[in-house]
C-alpha positions in Angstrom: 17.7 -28.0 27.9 14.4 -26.6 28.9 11.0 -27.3 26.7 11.1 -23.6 26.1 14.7 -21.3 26.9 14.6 -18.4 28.5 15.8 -15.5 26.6 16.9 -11.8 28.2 15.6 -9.9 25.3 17.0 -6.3 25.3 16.3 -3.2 23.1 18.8 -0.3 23.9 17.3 2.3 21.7 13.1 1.8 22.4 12.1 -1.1 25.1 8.7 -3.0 23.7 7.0 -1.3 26.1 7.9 2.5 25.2 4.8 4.8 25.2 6.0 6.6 22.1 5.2 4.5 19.1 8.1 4.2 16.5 9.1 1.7 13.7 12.0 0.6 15.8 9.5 -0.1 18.6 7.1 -2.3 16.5 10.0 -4.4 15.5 11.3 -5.0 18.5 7.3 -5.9 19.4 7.7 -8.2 16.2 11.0 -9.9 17.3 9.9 -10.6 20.9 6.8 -12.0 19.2 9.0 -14.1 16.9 11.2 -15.6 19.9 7.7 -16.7 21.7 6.6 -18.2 18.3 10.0 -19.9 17.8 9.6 -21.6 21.4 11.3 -19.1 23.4 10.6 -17.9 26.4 11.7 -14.1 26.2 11.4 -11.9 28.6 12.1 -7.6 28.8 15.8 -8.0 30.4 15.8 -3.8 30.9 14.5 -1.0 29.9 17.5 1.2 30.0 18.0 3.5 27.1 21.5 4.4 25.5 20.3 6.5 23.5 21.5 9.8 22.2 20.7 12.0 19.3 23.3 14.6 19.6 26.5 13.5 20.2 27.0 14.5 23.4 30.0 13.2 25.4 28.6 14.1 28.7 25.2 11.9 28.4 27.4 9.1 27.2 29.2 9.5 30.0 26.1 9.4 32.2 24.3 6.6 30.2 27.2 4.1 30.8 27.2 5.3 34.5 23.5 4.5 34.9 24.6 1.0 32.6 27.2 -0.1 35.1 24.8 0.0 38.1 22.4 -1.9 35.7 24.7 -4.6 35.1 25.5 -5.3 38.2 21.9 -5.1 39.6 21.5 -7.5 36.1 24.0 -10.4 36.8 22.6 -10.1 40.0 19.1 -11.1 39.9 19.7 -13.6 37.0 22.6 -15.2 39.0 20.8 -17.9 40.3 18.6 -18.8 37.0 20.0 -17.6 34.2 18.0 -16.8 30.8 19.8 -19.3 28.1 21.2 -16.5 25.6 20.8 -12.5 25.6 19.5 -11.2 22.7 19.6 -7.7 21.9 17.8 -5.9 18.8 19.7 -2.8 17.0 22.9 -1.7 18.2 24.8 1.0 16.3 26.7 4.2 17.4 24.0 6.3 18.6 22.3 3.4 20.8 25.0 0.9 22.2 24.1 -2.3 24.1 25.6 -1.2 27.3 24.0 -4.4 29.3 24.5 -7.6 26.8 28.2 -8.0 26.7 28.8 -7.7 30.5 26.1 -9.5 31.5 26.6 -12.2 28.6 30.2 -12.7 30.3 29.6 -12.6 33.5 26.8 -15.4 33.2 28.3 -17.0 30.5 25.5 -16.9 28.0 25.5 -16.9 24.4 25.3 -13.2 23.1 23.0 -12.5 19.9 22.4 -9.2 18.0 19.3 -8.1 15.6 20.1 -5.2 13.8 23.3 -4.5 14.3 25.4 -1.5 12.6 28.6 -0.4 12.3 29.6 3.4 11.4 33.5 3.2 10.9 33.1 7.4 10.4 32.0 7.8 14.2 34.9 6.6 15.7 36.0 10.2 15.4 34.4 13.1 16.8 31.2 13.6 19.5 30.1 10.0 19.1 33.5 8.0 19.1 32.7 6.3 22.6 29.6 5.0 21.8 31.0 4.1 18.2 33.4 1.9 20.3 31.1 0.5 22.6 28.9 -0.7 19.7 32.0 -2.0 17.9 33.1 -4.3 20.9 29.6 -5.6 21.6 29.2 -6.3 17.7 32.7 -8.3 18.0 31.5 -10.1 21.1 28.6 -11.5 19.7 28.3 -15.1 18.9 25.8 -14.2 16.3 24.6 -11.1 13.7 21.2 -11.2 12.5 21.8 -8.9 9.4 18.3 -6.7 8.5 19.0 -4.3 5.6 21.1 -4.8 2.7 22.3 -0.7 3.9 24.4 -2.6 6.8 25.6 -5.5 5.3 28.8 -4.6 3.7 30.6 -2.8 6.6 29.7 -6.2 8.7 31.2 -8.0 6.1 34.3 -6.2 6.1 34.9 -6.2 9.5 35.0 -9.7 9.1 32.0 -11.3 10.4 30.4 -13.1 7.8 30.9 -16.4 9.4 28.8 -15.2 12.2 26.3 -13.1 10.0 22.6 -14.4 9.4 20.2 -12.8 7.6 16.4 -12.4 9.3 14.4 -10.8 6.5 12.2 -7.9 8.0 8.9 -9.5 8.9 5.3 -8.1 9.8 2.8 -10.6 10.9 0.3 -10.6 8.4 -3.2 -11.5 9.4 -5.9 -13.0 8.0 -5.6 -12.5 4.0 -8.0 -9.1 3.3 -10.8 -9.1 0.6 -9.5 -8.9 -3.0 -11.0 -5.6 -4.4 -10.4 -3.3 -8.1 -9.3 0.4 -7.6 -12.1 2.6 -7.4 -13.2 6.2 -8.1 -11.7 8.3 -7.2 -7.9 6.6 -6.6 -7.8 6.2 -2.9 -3.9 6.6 -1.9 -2.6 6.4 1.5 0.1 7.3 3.4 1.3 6.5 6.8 4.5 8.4 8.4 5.5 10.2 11.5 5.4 14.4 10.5 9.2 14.7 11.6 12.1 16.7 10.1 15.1 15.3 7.5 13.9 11.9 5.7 10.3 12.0 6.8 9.9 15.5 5.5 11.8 15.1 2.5 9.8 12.2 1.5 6.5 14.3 2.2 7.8 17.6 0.0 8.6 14.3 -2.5 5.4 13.1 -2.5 3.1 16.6 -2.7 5.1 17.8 -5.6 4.4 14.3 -7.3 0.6 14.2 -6.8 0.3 17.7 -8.5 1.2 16.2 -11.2 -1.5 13.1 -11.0 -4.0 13.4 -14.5 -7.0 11.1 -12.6 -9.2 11.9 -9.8 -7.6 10.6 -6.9 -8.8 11.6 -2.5 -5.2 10.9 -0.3 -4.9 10.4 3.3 -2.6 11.2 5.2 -1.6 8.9 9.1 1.0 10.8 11.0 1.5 13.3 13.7 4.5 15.1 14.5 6.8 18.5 15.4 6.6 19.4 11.9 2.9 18.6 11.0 2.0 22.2 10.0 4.9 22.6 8.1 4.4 19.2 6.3 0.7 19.8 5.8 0.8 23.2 4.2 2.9 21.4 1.1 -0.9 19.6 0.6 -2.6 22.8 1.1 -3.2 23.5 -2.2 -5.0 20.4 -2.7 -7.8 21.1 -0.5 -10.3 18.6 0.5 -8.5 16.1 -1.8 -6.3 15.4 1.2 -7.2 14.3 4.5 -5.3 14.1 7.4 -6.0 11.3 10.3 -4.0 11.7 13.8 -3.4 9.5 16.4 -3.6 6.2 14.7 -0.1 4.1 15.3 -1.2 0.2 16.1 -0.7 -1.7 13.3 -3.9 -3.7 14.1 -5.8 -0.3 13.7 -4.4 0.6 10.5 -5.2 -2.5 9.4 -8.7 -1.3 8.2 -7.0 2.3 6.3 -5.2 -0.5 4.5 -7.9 -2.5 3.4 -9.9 0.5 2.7 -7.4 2.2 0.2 -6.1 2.0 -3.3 -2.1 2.6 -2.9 0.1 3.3 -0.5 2.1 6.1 -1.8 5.6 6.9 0.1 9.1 7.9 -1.3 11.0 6.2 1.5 13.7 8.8 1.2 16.6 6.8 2.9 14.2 4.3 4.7 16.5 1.2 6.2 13.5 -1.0 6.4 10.7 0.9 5.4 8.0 -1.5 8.0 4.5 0.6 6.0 5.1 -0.9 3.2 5.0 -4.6 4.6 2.0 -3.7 6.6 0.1 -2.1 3.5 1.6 -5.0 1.6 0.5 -7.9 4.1 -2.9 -5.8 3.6 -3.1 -6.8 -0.3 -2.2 -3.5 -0.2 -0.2 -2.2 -3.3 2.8 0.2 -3.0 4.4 2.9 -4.6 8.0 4.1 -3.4 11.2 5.6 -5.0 13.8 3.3 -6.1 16.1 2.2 -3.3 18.0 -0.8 -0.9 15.1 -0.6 1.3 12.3 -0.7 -1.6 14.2 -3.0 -3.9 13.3 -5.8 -1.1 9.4 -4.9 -1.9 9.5 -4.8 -5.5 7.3 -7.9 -6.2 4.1 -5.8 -5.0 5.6 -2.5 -5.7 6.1 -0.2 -8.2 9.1 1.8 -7.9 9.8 5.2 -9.7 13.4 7.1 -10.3 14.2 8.9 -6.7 12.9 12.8 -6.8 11.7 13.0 -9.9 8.0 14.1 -9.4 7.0 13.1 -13.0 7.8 9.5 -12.2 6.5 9.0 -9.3 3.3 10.3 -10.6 3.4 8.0 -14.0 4.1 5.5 -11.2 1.3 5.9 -9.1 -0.3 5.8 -12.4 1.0 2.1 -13.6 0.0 0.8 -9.9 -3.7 2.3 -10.4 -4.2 0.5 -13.6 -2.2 -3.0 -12.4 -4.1 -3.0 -8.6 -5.5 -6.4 -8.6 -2.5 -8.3 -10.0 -0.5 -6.6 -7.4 -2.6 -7.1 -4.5 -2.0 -10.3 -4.7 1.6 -10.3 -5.2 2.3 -7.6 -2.4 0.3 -10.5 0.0 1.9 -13.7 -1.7 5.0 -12.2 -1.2 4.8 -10.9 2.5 3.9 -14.0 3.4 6.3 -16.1 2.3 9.4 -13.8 2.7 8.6 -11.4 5.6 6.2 -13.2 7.6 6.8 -13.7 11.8 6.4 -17.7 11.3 9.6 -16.9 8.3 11.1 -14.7 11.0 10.7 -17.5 13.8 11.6 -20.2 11.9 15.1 -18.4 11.4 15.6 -17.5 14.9 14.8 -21.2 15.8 17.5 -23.1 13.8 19.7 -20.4 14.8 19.8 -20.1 18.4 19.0 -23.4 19.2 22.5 -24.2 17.7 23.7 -22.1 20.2 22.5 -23.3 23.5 22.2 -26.7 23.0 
């Protein structure tokens, strides 16, 4: 076997190298980082998207057209020197892996998948192919790497638990940040794309929360998105007490809002990792966030209120104010020794070397 294997690293919903900045691009950034560090050699199989929204029938149809000609072109060039596994991050109904299992079988390579979820409720209705073509390449895989708690179960009962592993989510966390006591005013923080559903919800959440705030306390808001009016004119009534910043997405150049703030304050409505909080966390950076799967996996640096109930989540961002320092440290200690990328690589090394040796 090779000092370091090659690995065909695919991500069907947002390639590494997407302009648009996501979460669900930063992980995959995070798990290709993770393979290196686990002494890998990884490399951007494809950068075909399967991706739709909408549930439409007709752009599945097209996506797995534009997927076959990819495999083929795929086997193809790797023919001759083939990568030692394909690995794929996040499959689920409404972004197959249309490349891995074809290509896995037709080199004969060992097939992994990060992230993988299974919707039994699509196989019905607009999405039902792609359902099934997320299905079969979950059932072909030699290995699941299991994220969130929120798609555990349905893995488990389709029976895969002898081929289920869990990879904690994991941030790289830096250099450990100055150690500092909340200030005056309360410096909270929030980072979050300005989109509609969850996102939204979670902002309406949070403005009817800090109305209810008794202390002096300056917010500031990271995002951008198609509903930033909308979202900023729930803050409107606050006036220069909230500040909005655009444009800011690199983790390495939020680092310093981090540092710089009190709190991060975000409900989280229905987050499935929820990758802020282990930033702000890895930052020293203390969290507040409704009660949920995703949260509970931060409580140790948290505080966590009752989900939309204003009141609490204010008395919550309350209880974090007065307990900062202690949880500082926790939120750091804890980020680094659960959901840190050397944790993450470590996993992934055991793991797949047991498969291609």
């Amino acid at each position: 076997m090779a000092e370091r294997p090659k690995i065909a690293f695919y991500a069907p919903m947002k390639a590494p190298d997407h302009p648009r900045p996501s979460g669900d691009r930063e992980i995959a950034r995070l798990t290709f980082r993770a393979l290196d560090a686990a002494g890998f050699a990884p490399f951007t199989a494809s950068d075909l998207r399967s991706l739709d929204l909408e549930g439409d029938p007709d752009l599945q149809l097209r996506l797995w057209s534009e997927a076959e000609a990819e495999s083929t072109r795929l086997i193809d060039a790797l023919r001759d020197d083939p990568p030692a596994l394909w690995f794929t991050y996040h499959c689920h109904y409404k972004s197959p892996d249309l490349l891995g299992p074809t290509v896995a079988d037709a080199l004969d390579l060992a097939y992994v998948i990060s992230e993988p979820s299974l919707s039994p409720k699509r196989r019905g209705g607009t999405w039902s192919s792609f359902a099934r073509l997320s299905e079969g390449a979950i059932a072909r895989a030699d290995r699941l790497f299991w994220v969130t708690e929120r798609d555990r179960p349905a893995l488990a009962d389709a029976g895969y638990e002898a081929k289920m592993v869990q990879l904690a989510p994991f941030v790289d966390p830096g250099l450990a940040p100055p150690l500092r006591g909340a200030g005056e005013p309360l410096k909270l923080l929030t980072v979050a794309m300005m989109r509609p559903g969850d996102k939204a919800e979670s902002y309406r959440r949070l403005a009817a929360a800090i109305s209810r705030l008794s202390d002096d306390w300056r917010l500031t808001l990271i995002g951008h998105g198609p509903q930033q009016d909308q979202i900023m004119s729930l803050f409107a009534e606050f006036g220069d007490r909230v500040t909005r910043i655009s444009g800011v997405t690199d983790p390495s150049a939020l680092r310093p809002h981090y540092e710089a703030a009190d709190l991060l304050v975000w409900p989280g409505v229905n987050e499935g990792i929820g990758m802020v909080w282990f930033e702000a966390m890895a930052a020293g950076l203390p969290v507040v966030a409704e009660n949920g799967p995703a949260a509970r996996t931060i409580a140790p640096g948290a505080v966590l209120s009752a989900p939309d109930n204003p009141a609490d989540f204010a008395a919550a961002i309350e209880q974090a104010a007065v307990k900062r320092a202690a949880l500082s440290r926790t939120a750091r200690a804890h980020v680094e020794h659960y959901h840190s990328i050397d944790r993450a690589a470590a996993t992934l090394r055991t793991v797949l070397r047991g498969l291609i040796q």
